[in-house]
N, C-alpha and C positions, 0 to 999 in steps of 0.2 A: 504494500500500500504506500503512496508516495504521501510526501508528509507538504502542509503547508508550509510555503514560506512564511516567516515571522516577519512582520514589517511593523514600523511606526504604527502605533494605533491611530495619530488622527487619515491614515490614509481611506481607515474605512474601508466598505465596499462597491465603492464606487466606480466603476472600470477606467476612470479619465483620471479621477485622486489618487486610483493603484498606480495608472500608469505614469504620472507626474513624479511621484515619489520613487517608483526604481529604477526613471530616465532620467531626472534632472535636478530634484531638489539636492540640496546640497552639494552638489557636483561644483568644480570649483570653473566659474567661467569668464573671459578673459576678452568676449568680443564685445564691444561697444554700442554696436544693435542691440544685441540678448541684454545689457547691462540697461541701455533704456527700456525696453519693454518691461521688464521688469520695476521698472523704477515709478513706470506709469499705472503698471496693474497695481503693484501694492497701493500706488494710492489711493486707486481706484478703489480696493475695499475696502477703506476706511467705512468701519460701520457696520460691513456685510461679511462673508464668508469667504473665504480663499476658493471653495465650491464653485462659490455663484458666478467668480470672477473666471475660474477655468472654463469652465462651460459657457464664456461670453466672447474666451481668448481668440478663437479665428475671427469672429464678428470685429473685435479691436485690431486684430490684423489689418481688416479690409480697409475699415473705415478711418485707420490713421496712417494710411500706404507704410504699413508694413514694420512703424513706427522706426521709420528715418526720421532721426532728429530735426535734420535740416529743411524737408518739406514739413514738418508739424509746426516749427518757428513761423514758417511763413504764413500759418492760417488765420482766416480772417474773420469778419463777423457773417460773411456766406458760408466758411465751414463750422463753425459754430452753429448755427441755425441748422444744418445737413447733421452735424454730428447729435443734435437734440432731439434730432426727428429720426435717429437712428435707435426701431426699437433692439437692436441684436447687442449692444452696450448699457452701460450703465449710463442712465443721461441724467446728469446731476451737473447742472449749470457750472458750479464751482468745481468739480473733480475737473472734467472740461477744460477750464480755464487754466488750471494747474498745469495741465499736460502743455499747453502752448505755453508757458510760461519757463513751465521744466524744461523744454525743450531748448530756448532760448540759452537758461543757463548752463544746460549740459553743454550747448554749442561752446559758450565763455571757456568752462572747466578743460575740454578738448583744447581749447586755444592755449590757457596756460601752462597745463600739463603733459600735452602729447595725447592723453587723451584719457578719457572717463577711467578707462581700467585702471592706469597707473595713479590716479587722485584716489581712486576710490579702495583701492587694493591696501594704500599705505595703511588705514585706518586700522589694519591688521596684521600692520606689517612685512606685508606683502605672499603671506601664505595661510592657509586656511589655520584656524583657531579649531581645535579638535576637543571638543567636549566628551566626559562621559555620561552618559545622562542612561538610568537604570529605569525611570515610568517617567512619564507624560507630568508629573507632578513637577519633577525635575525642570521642567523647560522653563524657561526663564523668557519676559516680554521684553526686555530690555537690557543692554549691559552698558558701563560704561563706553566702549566703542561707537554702538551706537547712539549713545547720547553724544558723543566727541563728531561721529558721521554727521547726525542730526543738526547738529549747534552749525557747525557749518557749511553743509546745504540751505540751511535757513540763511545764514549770513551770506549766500551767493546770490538769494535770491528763488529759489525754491518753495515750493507750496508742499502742502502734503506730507513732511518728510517727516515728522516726528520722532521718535527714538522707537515706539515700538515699531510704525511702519519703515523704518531702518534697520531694525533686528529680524526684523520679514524677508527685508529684501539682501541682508547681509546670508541667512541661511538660505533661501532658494539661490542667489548666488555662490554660493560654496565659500563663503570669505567664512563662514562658520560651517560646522560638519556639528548640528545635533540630531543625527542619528541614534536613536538608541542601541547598546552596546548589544544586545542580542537579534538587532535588524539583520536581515540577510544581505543588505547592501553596503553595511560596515563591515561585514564579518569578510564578504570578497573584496573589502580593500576598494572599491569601487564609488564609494561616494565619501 
């Protein structure tokens, strides 16, 4: 009889939450698309479910091309009004506004640093932070880092970015690894 995998419990049984969790979360990643997309979704749930937002994620694909920073900076109050009559996202006037916003100062962050990965990377030193975390009790909203990530994303000029939705977007980007110690995706060394 083949045995389950043990996975994170918030994955759930979800087929899109399974699959999220032993393709990408905490996996440690370094491209600067992936690094905004991510920067936008978290914001985007502020309030709601990490759920509601995966199962919204191709919709935010389409309707933010692809979530290039440089064409989101340029949106106007015609993709604004497109983006709010778009029901396959989350249309929250403000989340919205952030993402043109965010976009603008990831474009700055790129300009000074070389680019989003190498700004955002240092916050940790530049390699993933490896927790051991034994239950779900364990996880932690917030660490230092990202209150240090937070504090200065707000000072760039960023919306949205607060220290827990910093500690969101620090573990789905692998700048932290809280995998729990008996996941099968820590245990292959793999996330």
């Amino acid at each position: 009889m083949k045995r389950e995998k043990r996975r994170c419990a918030w994955a759930g049984s979800d087929p899109l939450m399974i699959a999220y969790h032993d393709n990408e979360w905490g996996r440690p990643l370094h491209d600067d698309r992936a690094l905004f997309e991510f920067l936008i979704l978290e914001g985007a749930q502020a309030g709601l479910s990490w759920r509601t937002v995966l199962h919204k994620r191709d919709a935010y694909r389409k309707a933010f091309h692809g979530f290039d920073p440089r064409k989101v900076a340029a949106y106007d109050a015609r993709d604004v009004r497109r983006l709010l009559s778009n029901a396959g996202i989350i249309r929250n006037r403000l989340k919205i506004a952030s993402a043109i916003q965010n976009a603008k100062a990831f474009l700055r962050v790129q300009k000074e640093f070389g680019s989003f990965d190498r700004y955002s990377w240092a916050f940790v030193g530049g390699k993933p932070k490896i927790n051991r975390l034994r239950s779900m009790k364990d996880l932690q909203a917030k660490t230092k880092e990202s209150d240090a990530l937070s504090k200065d994303l707000l000072a760039r000029g960023f919306k949205f970015v607060g220290s827990t939705i910093c500690y969101a977007h620090m573990q789905a980007t692998g700048m932290v690894n809280d995998h729990m110690v008996d996941c099968f995706v820590r245990k292959n060394k793999r996330g």
